[in-house]
N, C-alpha and C positions, 0 to 999 in steps of 0.2 A: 247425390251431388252436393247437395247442401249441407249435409256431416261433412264431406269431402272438405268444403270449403272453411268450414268453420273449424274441423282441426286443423288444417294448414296453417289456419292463422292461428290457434292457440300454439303449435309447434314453433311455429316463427316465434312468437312474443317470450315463449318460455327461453331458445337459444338465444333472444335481446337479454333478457331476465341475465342469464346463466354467463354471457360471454360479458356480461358488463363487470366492469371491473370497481369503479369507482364514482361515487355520486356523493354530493356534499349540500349543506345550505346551511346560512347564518341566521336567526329571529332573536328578537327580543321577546324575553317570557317571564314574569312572575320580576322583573328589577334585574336582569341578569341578562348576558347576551347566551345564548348557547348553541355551540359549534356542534356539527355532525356530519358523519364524513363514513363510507363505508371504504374498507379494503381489504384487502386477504392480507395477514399480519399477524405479528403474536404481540405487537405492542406499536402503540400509535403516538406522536407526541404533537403537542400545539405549540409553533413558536409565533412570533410576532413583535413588531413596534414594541407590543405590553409589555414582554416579558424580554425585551434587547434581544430577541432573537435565537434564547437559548434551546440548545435540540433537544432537551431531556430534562425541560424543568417540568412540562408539564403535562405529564399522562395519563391518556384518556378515556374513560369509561366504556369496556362494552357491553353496551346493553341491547339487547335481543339482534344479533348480529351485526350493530351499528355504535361507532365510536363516535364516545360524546364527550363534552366536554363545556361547563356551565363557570363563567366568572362575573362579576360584576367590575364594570367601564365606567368611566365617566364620559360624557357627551364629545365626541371629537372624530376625528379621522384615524383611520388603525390599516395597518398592511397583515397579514400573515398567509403561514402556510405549515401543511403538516410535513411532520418527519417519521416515516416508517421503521423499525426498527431503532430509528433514532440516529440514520444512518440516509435513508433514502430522501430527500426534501423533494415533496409533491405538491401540487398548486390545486388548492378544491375548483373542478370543473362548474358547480357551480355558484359562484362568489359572483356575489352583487356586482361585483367589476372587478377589474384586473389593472395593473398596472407595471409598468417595468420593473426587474428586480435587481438588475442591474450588472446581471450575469448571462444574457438571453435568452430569460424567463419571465414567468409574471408572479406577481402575488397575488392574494386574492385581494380585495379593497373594497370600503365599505365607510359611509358616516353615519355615528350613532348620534342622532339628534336629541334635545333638550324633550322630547315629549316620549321618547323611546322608541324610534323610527328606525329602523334601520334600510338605507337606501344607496345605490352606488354611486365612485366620484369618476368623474370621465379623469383623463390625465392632464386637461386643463385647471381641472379643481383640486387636483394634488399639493398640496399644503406647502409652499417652500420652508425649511426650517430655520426658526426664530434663533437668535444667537445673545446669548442676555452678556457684558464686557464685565470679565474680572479685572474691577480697579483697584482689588487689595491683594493681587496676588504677590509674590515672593519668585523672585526668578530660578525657579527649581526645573526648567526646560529648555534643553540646548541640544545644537548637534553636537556631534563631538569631532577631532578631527580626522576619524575615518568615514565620517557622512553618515554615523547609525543616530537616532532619535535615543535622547536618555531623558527619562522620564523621574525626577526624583520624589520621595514620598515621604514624611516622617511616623515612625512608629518604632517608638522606643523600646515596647516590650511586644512584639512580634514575633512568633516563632517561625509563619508562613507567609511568603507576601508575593499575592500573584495581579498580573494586570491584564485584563479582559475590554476588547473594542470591538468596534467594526471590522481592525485589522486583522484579525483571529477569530473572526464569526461569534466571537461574545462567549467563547470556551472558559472556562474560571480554573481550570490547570492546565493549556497549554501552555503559558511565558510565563516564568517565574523571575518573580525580580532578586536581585543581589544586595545582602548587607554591605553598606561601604562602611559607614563609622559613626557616630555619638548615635543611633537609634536612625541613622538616615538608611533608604532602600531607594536602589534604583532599577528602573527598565530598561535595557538595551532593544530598540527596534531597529527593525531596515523598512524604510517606509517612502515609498513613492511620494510623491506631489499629491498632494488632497486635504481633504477636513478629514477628519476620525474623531469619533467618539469615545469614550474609553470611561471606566472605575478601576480604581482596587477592590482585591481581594485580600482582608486582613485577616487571619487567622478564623477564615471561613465565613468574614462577614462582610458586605458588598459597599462602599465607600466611595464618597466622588471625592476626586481630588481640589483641596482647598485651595489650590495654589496652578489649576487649570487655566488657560487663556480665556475662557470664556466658558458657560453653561447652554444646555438647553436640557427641553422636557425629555423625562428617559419614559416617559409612560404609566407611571405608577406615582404619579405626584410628585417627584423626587427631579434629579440634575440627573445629568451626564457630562463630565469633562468632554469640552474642545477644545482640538489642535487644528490647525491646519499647517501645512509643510509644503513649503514654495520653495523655489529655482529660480536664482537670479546670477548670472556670470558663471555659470556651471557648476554653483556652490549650494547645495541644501541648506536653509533656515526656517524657522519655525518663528509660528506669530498665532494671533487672533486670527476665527476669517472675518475679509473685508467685511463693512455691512454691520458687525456687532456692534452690538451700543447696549451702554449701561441701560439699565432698569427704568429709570427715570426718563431717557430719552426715548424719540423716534428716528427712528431712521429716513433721510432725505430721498428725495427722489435720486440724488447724485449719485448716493448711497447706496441702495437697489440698484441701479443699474451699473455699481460695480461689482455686488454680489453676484451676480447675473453673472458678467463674464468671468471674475475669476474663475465659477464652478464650472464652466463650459469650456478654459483652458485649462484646470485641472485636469479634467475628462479627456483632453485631447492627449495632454501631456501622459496620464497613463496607459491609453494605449499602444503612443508611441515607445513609453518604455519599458512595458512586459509584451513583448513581441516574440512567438515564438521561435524556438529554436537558443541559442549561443548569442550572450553578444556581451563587452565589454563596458561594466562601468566603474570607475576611478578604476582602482587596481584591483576589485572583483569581476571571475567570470559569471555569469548569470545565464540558467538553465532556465529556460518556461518551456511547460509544454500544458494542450489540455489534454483531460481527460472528466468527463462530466457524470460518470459514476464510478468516480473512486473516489471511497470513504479517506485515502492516505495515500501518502504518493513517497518514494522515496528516491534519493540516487546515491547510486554504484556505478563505481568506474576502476580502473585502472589507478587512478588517484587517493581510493581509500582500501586497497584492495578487495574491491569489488565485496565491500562488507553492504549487504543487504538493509541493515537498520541503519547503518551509520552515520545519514543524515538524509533528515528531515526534512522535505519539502514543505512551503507554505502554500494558501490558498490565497490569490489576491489575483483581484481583478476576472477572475473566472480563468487564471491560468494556477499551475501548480510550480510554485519559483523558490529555485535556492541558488544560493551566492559563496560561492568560493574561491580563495586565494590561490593561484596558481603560479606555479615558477615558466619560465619560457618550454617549450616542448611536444610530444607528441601523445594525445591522451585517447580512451576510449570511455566509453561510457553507455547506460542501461539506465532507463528508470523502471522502477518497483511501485506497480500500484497494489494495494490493498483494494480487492474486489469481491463483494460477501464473506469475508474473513477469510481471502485468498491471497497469496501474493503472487502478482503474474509479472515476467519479465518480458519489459516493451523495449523495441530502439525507437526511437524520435523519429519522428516520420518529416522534422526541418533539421535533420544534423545536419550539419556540412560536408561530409562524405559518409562511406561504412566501408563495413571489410566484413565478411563471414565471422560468427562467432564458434565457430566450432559444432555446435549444436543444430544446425538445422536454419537459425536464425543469423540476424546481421547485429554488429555492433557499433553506434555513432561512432565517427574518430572527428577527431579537429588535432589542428596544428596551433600551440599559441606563439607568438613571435611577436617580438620588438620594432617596433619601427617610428623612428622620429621621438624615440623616447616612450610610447604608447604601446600598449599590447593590442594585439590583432588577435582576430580568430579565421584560420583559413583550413580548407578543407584539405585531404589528403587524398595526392590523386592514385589512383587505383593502378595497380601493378598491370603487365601485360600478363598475356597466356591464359590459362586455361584456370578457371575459380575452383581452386583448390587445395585443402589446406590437409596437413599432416600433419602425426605425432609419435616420436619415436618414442620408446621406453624401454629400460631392458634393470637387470638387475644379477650382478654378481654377488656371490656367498660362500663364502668361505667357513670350514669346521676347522674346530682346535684336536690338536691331537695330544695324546701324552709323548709319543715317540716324534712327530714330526712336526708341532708343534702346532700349525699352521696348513691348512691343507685345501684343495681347491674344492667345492661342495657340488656346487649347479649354476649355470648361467641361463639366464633365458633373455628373448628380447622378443620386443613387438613392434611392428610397423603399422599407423593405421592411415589410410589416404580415405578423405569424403571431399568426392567430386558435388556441388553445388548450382546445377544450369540457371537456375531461381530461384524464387521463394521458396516455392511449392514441393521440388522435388529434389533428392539427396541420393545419392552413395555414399554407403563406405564399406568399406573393406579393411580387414587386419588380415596380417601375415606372422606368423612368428617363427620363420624360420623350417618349418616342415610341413608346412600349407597352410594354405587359407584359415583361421581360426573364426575367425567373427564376421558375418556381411550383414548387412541390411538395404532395405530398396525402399524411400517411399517415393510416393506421387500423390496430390491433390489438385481438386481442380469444383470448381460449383459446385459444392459441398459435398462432392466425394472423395474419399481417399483409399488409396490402398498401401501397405505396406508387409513387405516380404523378407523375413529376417530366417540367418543361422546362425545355431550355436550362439543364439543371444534374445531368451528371452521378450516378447511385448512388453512396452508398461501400460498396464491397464490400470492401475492403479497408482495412488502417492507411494505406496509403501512399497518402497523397491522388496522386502522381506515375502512380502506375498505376491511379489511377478515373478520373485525366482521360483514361485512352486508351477509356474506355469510351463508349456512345454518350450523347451529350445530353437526348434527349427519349427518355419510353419507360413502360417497369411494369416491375415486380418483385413477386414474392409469397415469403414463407415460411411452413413450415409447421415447427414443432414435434413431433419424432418423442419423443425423451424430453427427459429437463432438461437436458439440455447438447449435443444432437445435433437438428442440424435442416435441410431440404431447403428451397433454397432456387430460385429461379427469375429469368432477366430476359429484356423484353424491345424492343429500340430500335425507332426508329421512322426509317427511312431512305427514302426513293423506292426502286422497284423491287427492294429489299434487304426480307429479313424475318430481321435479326440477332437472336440469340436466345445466351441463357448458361443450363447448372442445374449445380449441385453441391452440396455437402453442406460445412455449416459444425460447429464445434464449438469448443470457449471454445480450443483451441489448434492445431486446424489449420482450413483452407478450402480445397477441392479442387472448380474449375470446370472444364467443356468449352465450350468456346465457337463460334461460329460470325459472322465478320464483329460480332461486338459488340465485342472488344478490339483486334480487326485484320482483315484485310481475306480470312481465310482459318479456314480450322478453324485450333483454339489448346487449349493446356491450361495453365490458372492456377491456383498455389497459394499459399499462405500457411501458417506452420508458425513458433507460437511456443513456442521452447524453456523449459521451467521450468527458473531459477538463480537464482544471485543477482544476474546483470544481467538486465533486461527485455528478450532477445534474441530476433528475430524475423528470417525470412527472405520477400521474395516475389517471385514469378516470372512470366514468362511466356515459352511457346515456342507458334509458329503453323507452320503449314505453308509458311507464304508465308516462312518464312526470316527473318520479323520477331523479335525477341526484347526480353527486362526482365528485369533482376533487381536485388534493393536488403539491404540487410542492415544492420539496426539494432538496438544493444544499447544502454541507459540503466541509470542508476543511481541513488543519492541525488544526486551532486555531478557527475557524467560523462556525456554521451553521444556517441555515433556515427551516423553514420549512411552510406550508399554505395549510389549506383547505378549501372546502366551498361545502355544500350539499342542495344550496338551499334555504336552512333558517338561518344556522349559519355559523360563520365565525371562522376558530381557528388557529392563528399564534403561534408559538413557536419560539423561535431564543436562540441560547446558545454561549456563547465563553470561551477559557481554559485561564484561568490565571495563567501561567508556570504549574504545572500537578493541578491545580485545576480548577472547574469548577463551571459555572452560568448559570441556566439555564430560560428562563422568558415568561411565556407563559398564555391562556388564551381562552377563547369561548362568543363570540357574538352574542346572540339568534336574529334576524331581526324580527320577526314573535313576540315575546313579550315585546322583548327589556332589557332581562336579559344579566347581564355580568359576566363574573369571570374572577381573574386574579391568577398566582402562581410566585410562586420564587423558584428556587432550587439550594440550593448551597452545593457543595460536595466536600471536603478535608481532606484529611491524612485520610481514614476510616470515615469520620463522614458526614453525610447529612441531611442538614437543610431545611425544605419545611417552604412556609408559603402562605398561598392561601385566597381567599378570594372572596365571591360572593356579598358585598357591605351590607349585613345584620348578615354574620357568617363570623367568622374570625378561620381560623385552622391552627395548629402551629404542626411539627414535626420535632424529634427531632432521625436519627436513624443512633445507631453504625455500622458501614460495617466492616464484618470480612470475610476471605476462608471459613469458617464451620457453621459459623453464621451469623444472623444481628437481632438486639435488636434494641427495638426503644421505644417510648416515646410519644404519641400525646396529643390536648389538639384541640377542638372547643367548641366556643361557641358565644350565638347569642350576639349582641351588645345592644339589646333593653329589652332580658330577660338573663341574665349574671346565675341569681341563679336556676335559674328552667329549663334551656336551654343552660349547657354547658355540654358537653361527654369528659369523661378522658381516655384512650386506653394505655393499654400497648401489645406492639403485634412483635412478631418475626417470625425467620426462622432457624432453625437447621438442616444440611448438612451433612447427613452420607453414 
């Protein structure tokens, strides 16, 4: 009974040991403070007060399974917290004390005393910060008259000049400032009501601005410029904050106790004005939405042709906010978060109405309109009838002849209707004129799902290349183990074959066994996306039968790759955005005969140009992009018979 008792409790303590994830603590040791922090990670960083809060200045030692990290402080009050990857920001559970961080977090907090103590500060002993008045500055800070902060600097032989605050989480290349003229550079910000901290970045080396409203301590012995940006009669201006005082002075009691409220209507003032959802300021619309573990946030809509990179959300105030110009109208809209080098597409859960995106999912709509002179943002009321959306496609082609000149080739057309009752569950159906061509069924519900397709592949994977080897018609089920791990199942539908796949997916890897569903033998598929700063992912397949896949693709804001090889062919693709347009240049290498092709795709403002080629035909297209339609235009033909061997195509898609 007493063994009994005694290993239960070593079994307990071992699963505390095991299921614990994270444990930290701060000491003073040898003249030095040093951090230590355990996590499951391949790289840890420390930011803080110290070091302005950067994610990746400073990383940390592992030693004997524990991340460390030793600097030497001067005696004072310090906030930090680590960053995982350099991407995840986590609060050490155990820090001398915690304090707000000002995004509905804590930091961890701690005073390093004149004898080497380190002990914690409750949140009444939290430091208000000291504001030192620049009385020789040069008036190089103004709004300008669209309400953006411009920030001017001189540096006559600059070849780089960036600017780094509070505003941008102390990033040293996300705002790059602009050459205007004799050696002057300036900042264009969009910037709520508040104080902000800020330097330059000159040609890689970190600079307080001489000509700032005011100073305080940056942590490291040095400054940090202060602004603060106030609202008076609906107008943005920028000043000192209240309460500064030169060097030489004190600040009055009067004096505090306006510092005090400013900051406290600052605070009010910006959560009043990054509110989630749409809302209208001067003549920009303004997107907030959260999202509190995404590394990057983007938006797409109907407005920049739903180009994925094309602009850039900011981080402020614990929402992610962009601001754009819009004409009167009716718009749609998605945002794009980057999630462990993922990009997943969300609708806004405060849009002002939606409408089915096509896909399974909903897409925000607003209506902007005029009134009393002013832009509104109002919602779009929802159609009657039954939620559902279709899309016709069809495509004519015509052959040249030598006798007739002109001749009618093949038509085909497609109808597809996806019935939508909710979220969760979808139809659709294609028809193209001799039956049914393409169905799918899904349904979900408390983390199961099922889905039942014809004649249309599963995607078990990113790489649509490797689900078309999977079978056509069939089931699949998954099930929800916890929130990010979940067991999945399929199974095809073949004559005298009962091809079946299960494995286990999770937001970054996917690991199958297969059996004649990806090939014609046992097989083992996987998938495994790398968190970085590109979107790098690998996927594979090996069978017994000696078949094989693999593909390996990494993206970026302006870059991508892509490669696969099955054996016998080889087919790279690589694309990059030229400010919101794109090139796309890609092609297949048969090794086994030693055929080639190669294509071109270029796509701007609505319009996309292909032009491809397999060394004996040459195909040229030519197609409109619109919301509701795309028209297009083709033309192949062979190089060696021009009159008897070219096909003229006109062919689209109409979106109701």
């Amino acid at each position: 009974m007493k063994k009994t008792k005694v290993g239960s409790i070593v079994v307990i303590l071992l699963i505390v040991i095991s299921v614990s994830q994270l444990f930290g603590a701060v000491e003073y040791k040898d003249g030095k403070v040093v951090f230590t922090f355990k996590a499951d990670a391949s790289i840890v960083y420390l930011a803080g007060n110290f070091n302005n809060w950067n994610p990746t200045a400073w990383s940390m030692k592992l030693v004997n399974g524990v991340w460390t990290y030793e600097v030497e402080l001067k005696p004072g009050n310090y906030q930090y917290k680590y960053v995982i990857e350099g991407k995840t920001w986590k609060e050490d559970p155990e820090a001398p004390s915690f304090v707000d961080d000002g995004f509905g977090g804590k930091n961890g907090a701690f005073t390093l005393t004149e004898d080497g103590k380190i002990i914690g500060i409750s949140s009444q002993q939290t430091p208000s910060k000291k504001y030192e008045l620049n009385t020789k500055r040069e008036n190089t800070i103004f709004v300008d008259q669209d309400g953006y902060v411009v920030i001017r600097v001189y540096a006559k032989d600059a070849k780089h000049v960036f600017i780094a605050g509070s505003f941008n989480n102390w990033k040293d290349n996300d705002t790059e400032c602009y050459y205007v003229d004799a050696g002057w550079w300036e900042a264009v910000l969009e910037l709520t009501p508040g104080i902000y901290e800020y330097k330059f970045i000159i040609d890689g080396n970190w600079l307080v601005d001489p000509n700032a409203f005011a100073f305080t301590d940056d942590g490291f012995g040095g400054k940090n410029g202060v602004i603060e940006v106030a609202k008076e009669g609906g107008k943005l201006f920028v000043r000192a904050p209240l309460g500064a005082v030169a060097v030489d002075e004190k600040p009055s009691q009067q004096s505090q106790q306006k510092v005090q409220v400013s900051q406290t209507n600052a605070t009010e003032t910006v959560i009043q004005k990054v509110t989630p959802g749409i809302s209208v300021v001067g003549k920009n619309v303004v997107f907030a939405v959260k999202k509190e573990n995404a590394q990057e946030a983007y938006l797409a809509g109907s407005f920049n042709n739903w180009n994925a990179r094309a602009l850039k959300m900011q981080f402020v105030e614990g929402y992610w906010v962009a601001s754009v110009q819009l004409q009167p109208g009716t718009y749609r809209y998605k945002y794009v978060f980057v999630i462990g080098g993922t990009d997943t597409w969300e609708e806004d859960p405060n849009a002002p109405s939606y409408e089915p995106d096509g896909y399974g999912g909903k897409n925000g709509v607003f209506k902007l309109v005029e009134k009393d002179g002013k832009l509104v943002v109002e919602g779009v009321e929802e159609k009657g009838g039954l939620p559902v959306k279709g899309e016709y496609t069809f495509n004519y082609q015509y052959k040249t002849s030598s006798t007739q000149y002109l001749v009618s080739n093949t038509f085909s057309n497609k109808l597809t209707l996806t019935f939508k009752p909710n979220q969760e569950s979808a139809i659709s159906v294609s028809y193209d004129g001799a039956g049914i061509s393409r169905a799918i069924l899904k349904f979900a519900t408390n983390g199961y799902a099922i889905n039942m397709f014809y004649k249309s592949p599963y995607t078990f994977f990113s790489d649509h290349r490797l689900n078309s080897l999977g079978k056509e018609t069939g089931l699949s089920a998954q099930i929800n183990v916890t929130g990010t791990v979940a067991l999945m199942a399929g199974m095809g539908y073949e004559s005298g074959k009962l091809p079946w796949t299960v494995g286990v997916i999770s937001d970054n890897f996917k690991l199958y066994v297969s059996d004649k569903y990806f090939s014609e033998d046992l097989g083992f598929i996987g998938e495994v996306k790398v968190p970085s700063f590109f979107n790098l992912s690998f996927c594979g397949i090996y069978s017994l039968d000696n078949s094989m896949y693999a593909s390996i693709s990494l993206s970026s804001e302006q870059f991508g790759l892509y490669l696969s090889f099955d054996g016998i062919s080889m087919s790279p693709e690589i694309y990059s955005m030229l400010g919101e347009d794109k090139i796309t240049i890609g092609g297949i290498y048969d090794f086994y005969y030693g055929n080639m092709e190669a294509y071109v795709i270029y796509t701007t403002k609505g319009t996309e140009y292909y032009l491809g080629t397999d060394l004996s035909n040459v195909e040229f297209k030519l197609t409109l992009l619109s919301e509701s339609k795309d028209l297009g235009f083709g033309i192949k033909t062979s190089l060696a018979n021009f009159m008897n061997n070219t096909y003229i195509s006109v062919f689209g898609t109409i979106r109701f």
